[in-house]
N, C-alpha and C positions, 0 to 999 in steps of 0.2 A: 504494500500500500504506500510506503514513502515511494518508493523510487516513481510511481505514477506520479504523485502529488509535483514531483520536481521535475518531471517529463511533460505536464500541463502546459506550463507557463511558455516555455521551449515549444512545442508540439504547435500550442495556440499562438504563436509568434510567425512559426513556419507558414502556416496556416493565412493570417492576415494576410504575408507580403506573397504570396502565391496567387488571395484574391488581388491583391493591389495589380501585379504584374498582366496579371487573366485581364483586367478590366482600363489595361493604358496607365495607371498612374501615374508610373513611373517613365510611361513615354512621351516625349516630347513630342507636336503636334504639328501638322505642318498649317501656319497662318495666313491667310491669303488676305496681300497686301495691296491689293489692286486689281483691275480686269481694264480693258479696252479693247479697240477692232484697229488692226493696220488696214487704211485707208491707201489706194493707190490712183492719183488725179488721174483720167486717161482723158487727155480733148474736154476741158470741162465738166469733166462727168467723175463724183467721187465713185471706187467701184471698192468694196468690201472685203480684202484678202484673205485676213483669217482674226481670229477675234485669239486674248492671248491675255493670259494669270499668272501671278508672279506672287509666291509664296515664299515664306522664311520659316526657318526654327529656331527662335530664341531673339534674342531683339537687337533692331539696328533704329536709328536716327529718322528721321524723317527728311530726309535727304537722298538726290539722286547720288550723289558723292560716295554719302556713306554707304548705300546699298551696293556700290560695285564695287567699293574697298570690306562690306565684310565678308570677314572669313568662316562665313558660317551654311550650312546648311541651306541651299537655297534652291528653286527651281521656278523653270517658265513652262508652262502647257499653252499650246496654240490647237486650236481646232481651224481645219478650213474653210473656209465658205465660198471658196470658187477652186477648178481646177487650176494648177500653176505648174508649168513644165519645170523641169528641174533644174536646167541651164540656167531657167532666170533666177530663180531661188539662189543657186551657189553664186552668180553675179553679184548678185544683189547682197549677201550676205559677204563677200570679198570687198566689195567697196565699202561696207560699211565699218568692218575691220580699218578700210585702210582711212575712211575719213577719223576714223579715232585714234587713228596712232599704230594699230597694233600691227605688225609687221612678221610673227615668226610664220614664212610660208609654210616649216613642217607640219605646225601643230592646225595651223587654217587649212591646210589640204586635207589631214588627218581626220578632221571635222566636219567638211562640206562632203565628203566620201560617203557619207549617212545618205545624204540626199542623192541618193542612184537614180532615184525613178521618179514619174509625175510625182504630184499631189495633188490629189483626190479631194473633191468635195468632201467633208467632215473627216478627213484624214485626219490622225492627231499625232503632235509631233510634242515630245517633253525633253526638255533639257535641265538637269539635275546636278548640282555640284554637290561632291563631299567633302565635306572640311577635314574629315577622318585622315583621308586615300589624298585627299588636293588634287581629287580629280571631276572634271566635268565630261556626263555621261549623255551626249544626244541621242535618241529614240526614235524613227521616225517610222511612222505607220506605210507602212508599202511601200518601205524603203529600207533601209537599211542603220546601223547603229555603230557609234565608236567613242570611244572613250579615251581625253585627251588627261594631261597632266599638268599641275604647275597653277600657283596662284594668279602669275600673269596672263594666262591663257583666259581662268575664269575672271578677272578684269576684263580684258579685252569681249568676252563676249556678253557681259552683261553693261559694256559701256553701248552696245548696238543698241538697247532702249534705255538705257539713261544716260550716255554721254550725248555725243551730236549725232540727230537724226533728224531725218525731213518733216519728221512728226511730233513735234516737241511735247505735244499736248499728252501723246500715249506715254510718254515715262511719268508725266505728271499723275496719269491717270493707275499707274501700276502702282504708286503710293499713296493714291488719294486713302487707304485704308490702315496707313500705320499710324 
């Protein structure tokens, strides 16, 4: 009967942090810090590209600044809302690197390599950095996936919506919720 009595308190301890675990607790959550649609002018005419959410785990500034200097758990999901050949997606994703600065061809080749094939109405594409790994992991739905390295790499791709872009408004709008 003692050795129960001293095996309770332990047992019911186990017990607790097993529900805590089963139920997230103790996980951290991912926050969504904004949502907007990349907007492309064609001849006067805005036309709808793909609409695109930007989440964190644990907290940054309310700044475009500090969002693509933290080092922390972060990701973008874009759904599409029109077809877009791939050619122009890796273009378009190249210049935009290069209007920010960012220049390592290996790692932007390594990256745009994802983007094999069309994109598909509601295709969805997610881009996830790990602060763990220092790596950022693209995803793209009916295309292909790779995973680059290096904190410079995830600056330079989360400065595509919050450094300079033709869309000032959508990095605004990807923080409007921290």
């Amino acid at each position: 009967m003692q050795l129960r009595r001293r095996q309770l308190p332990l047992f019911l301890s186990v017990l607790a942090a097993l529900f805590m675990l089963g139920t997230g607790a103790f996980a951290e959550e991912w926050k969504l810090t904004g949502s907007g649609t990349r907007v492309k002018t064609v001849v006067f005419v805005d036309v709808n590209v793909y609409s695109i959410s930007h989440f964190v785990k644990g907290a940054v500034e309310k700044s475009k600044r500090a969002v693509i200097d933290a080092d922390i758990d972060k990701k973008f999901v874009w759904t599409m809302k029109r077809d877009v050949d791939h050619e122009k997606v890796v273009t378009t994703l190249r210049d935009a690197f290069a209007m920010n600065g960012y220049t390592d061809k290996g790692k932007i080749d390594k990256f745009v390599r994802a983007f094999s094939a069309e994109l598909k109405e509601n295709a969805k594409i997610s881009i996830v950095y790990d602060s763990t790994k220092k790596a950022t992991t693209v995803s793209v739905g009916g295309g292909g996936s790779a995973t680059v390295e290096g904190v410079d790499f995830m600056k330079g791709v989360w400065s595509i919506w919050f450094g300079k872009i033709d869309q000032p408004k959508l990095g605004d709008a990807l923080i409007s919720k921290l």
